[in-house]
C-alpha positions as CSV (number, residue, x, y, z in Angstrom):
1,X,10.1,-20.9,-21.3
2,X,12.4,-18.2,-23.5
3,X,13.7,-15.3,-22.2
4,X,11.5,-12.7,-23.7
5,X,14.2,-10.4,-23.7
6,X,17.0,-12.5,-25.5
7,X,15.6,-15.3,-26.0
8,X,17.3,-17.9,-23.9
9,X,15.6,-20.5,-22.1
10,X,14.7,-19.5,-18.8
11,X,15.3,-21.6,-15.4
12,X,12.1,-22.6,-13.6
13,X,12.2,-22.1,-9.4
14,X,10.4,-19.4,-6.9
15,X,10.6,-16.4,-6.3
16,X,10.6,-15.9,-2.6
17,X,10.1,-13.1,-0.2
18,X,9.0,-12.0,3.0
19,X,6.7,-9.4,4.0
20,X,5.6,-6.9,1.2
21,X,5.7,-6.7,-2.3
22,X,4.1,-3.9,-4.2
23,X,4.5,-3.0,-8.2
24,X,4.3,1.0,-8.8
25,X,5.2,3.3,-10.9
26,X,7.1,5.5,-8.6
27,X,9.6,4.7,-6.2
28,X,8.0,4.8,-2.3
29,X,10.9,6.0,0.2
30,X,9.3,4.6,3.3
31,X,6.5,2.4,3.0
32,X,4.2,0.2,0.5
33,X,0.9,2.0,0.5
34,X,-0.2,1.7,-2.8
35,X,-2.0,4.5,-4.6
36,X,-4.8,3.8,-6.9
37,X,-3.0,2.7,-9.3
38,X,-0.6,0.3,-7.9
39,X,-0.8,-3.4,-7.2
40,X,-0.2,-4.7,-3.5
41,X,1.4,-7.8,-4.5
42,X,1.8,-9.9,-1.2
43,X,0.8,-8.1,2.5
44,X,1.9,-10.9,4.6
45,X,3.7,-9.8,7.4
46,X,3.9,-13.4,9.2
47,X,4.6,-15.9,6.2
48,X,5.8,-13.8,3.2
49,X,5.3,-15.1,-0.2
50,X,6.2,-17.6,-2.7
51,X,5.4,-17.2,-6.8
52,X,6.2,-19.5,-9.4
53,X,8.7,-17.9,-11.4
54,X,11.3,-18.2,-14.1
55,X,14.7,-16.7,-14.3
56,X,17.4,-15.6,-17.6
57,X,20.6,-15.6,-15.7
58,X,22.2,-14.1,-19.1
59,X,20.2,-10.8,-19.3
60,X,19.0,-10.9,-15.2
61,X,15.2,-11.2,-16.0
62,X,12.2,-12.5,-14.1
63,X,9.4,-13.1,-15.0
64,X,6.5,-14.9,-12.7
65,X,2.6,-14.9,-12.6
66,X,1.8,-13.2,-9.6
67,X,-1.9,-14.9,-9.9
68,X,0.0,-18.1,-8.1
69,X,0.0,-16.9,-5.0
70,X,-3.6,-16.8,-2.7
71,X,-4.4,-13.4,-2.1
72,X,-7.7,-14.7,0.0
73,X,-5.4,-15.4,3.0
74,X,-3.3,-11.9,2.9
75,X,-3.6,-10.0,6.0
């Protein structure tokens, strides 16, 4: 896959993390509760998450599809 950025090609892996991911337009200070607006990426408190993802390690993008992961068993 190329960079969309700069064009490079990018480096397949995962992008890992634990708990909570949310994607807003604002920053939250304290916690992740999304408004109606924003997308509550991964809610698992127990197993966090795992998305296939792609990385430019000239210009520090990632980029992933966040419909890999299987919202079904978020708590």
């Amino acid at each position: 896959m190329k960079c969309p950025a700069c064009k490079t090609e990018m480096e397949k892996g995962y992008l890992q993390l634990g708990n909570r991911m949310l994607w807003a337009k604002r920053k939250h200070k304290v916690s992740l509760h999304p408004d109606k607006d924003e997308v509550m990426l991964v809610n698992n408190v127990m197993r966090g998450a795992c998305f296939d993802a792609y990385i430019c390690k000239q210009c520090r993008k990632i980029t992933f599809d966040y419909a890999s992961i299987d919202v079904s068993e978020e708590s």
